[in-house]
Each structure stands twice: as structure tokens, then as C-alpha cells.
N, C-alpha and C positions, 0 to 999 in steps of 0.2 A: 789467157782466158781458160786455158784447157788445166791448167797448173790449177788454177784458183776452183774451177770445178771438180776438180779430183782430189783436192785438199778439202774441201765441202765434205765428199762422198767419204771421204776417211775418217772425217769426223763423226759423221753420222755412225758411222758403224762402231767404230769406237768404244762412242758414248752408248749406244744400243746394245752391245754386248758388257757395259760394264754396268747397265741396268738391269739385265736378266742374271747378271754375279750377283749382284746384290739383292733380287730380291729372289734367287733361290727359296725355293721353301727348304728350312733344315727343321730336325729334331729343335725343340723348343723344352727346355726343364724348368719349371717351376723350384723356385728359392727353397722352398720348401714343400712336399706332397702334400699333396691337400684331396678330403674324400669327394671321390667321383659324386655325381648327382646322382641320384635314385630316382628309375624310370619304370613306369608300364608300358609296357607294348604288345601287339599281337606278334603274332610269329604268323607263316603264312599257312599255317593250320587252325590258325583262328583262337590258337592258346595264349594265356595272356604269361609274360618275361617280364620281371624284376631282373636289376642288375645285379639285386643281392640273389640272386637264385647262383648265382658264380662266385658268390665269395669263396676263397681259398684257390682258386685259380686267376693267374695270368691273363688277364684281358686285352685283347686288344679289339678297342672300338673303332669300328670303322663307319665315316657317315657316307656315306658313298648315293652313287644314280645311274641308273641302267645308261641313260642318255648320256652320258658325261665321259668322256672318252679318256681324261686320264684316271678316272674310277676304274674303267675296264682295262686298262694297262695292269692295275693290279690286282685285279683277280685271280687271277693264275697262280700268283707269288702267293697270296693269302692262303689259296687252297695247299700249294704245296707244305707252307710250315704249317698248316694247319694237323695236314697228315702228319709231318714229321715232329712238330712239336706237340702235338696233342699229347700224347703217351707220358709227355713229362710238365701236363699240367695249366698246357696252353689253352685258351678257347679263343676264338675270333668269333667275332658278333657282327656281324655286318649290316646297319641300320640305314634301310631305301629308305632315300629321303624323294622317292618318283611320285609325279601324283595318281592318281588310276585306284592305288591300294593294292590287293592281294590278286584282283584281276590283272592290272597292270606288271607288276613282279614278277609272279607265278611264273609263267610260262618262260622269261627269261634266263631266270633260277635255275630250273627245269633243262633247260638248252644249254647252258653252259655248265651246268653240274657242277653248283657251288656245293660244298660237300662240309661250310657250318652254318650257322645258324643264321639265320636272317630275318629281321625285324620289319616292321613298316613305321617308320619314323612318324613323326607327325611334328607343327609347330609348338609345342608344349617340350619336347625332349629337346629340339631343335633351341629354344632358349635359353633349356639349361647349361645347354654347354656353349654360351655365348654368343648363338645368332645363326652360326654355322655360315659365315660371308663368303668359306671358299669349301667347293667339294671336290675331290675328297679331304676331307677331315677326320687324320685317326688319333685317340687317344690311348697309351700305355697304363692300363691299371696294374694293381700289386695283388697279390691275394687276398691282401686284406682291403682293398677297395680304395686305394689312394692312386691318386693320379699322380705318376711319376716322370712322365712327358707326353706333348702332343705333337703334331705335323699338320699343318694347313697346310697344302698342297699333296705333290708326288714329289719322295725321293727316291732315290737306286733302291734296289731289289738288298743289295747286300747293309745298305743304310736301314735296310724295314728288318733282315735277321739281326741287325746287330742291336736295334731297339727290341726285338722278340728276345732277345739274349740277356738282354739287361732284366727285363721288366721278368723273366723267369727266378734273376737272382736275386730279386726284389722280396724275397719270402718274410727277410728279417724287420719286423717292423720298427720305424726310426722313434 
């Protein structure tokens, strides 16, 4: 009996750790880049963001929520390449998808001293890019405005530079 319940309990786990392999969130590439959607948005100064206000720069879009606790796992990394890739053309866009609005945010923002630009999503930008079914959800644009990979979920910190590395050397358009 003790044999058949601990063979049970092995299986579980198993099967349980080779569900969470498989459904790792990884970088995801599109067959072919295809142009990002074009979005309005407030910023949380109340100024209205096009996506093309960043054509010729590296985007990386981030959908992210204050609440969402593997969103704030990466905050920190985004700010870091933020500062370090900026200089060579980087922007990180980080679009709250929280509801409240700019009261909501704000003060968040503020407390954790996100140091680029942050949006307030709404469900209209939240469609275009597919529904947005898992947060965070970051998109890799090119300078010229092509989406060149995404990520539904969190991956490692050195998996987010190595997608910020790419999509920097993405200048040359296909």
C-alpha cells in the first residue's frame, strides 16, 4: 500500500513539473515581422502616445499591472536596460493595463521610480494586440515598427536582454 502511494505521489509530480516545462512562457517569433498595431494612449500626464511617436527606435512593449506580481518581477530589469540601452536607441513603453486610470498608477509609478514611459492601456489597444489573455505580455518592435517577437508570460532577466539585443539589431529592414 505504501509502495502504490508513493508511486501515485511520483507520478504526480512528475507529470506536474513536465507541465510547467512545457508550458514555460518562451520568446515567440513570428514567420515573418509584421507592423505593430497603432495605438493612442494617455501617458500619465494626460498627453496623448502614438506608437509611431517611436518609430526608429527599439521598442519594447510591455502590457503589464501594478497588481500582477510577475509584472513587478520585472520592473526593475526594464528599468535597468532601460538606462543602459537607451543611449543606443532603446525605448521601453510600459502599458497599465490596472483599472483606477492615472489615479490608480500614478502613485505606484512614483514609488517604484519607473524611469520610462508608461501608458494607461485601455480595452481598444488591449484587442489589438490579441486580447492580452496572459499579463505580462511584452512585444519586440524594430525601428521601423515591425513586430519581431513576443512573450506571454515571464522569462529570465538575461532571456528579456538577449530579446533587447536582438530587436536593437533589428535596424535593417526585411
Amino acid at each position: 500500500m505504501k509502495l502504490r502511494s508513493l508511486l501515485r505521489a511520483s507520478t504526480i509530480a512528475v507529470c506536474a513539473s513536465l507541465l510547467l516545462f512545457i508550458n514555460r512562457p518562451t520568446t515567440r517569433f513570428p514567420s515573418r515581422p509584421y507592423q505593430a498595431p497603432e495605438f493612442e494612449l494617455l501617458d500619465l500626464n494626460g498627453n496623448q502616445v502614438h506608437l509611431s511617436d517611436f518609430r526608429g527606435k527599439a521598442v519594447v512593449l510591455n502590457f503589464w499591472a501594478s497588481w500582477c506580481a510577475p509584472c513587478r518581477r520585472e520592473l526593475p530589469w526594464f528599468m535597468d536596460f532601460q538606462k543602459e540601452y537607451g543611449p543606443r536607441g532603446l525605448q521601453i513603453i510600459g502599458v497599465s493595463m490596472d483599472d483606477g486610470g492615472r489615479d490608480a498608477i500614478a502613485p505606484f509609478v512614483r514609488r517604484t521610480g519607473i524611469n520610462y514611459v508608461v501608458l494607461l492601456g485601455d480595452n481598444h489597444v488591449s484587442s489589438l494586440y490579441g486580447g492580452l489573455d496572459v499579463l505580462p505580455t511584452t512585444y519586440y518592435i524594430s525601428p521601423h515598427g515591425d513586430v519581431i517577437a513576443f512573450v506571454n508570460g515571464v522569462i529570465s532577466k538575461s532571456e528579456v536582454e538577449r530579446d533587447i539585443k536582438q530587436v536593437l539589431g533589428s535596424g535593417v529592414k526585411n
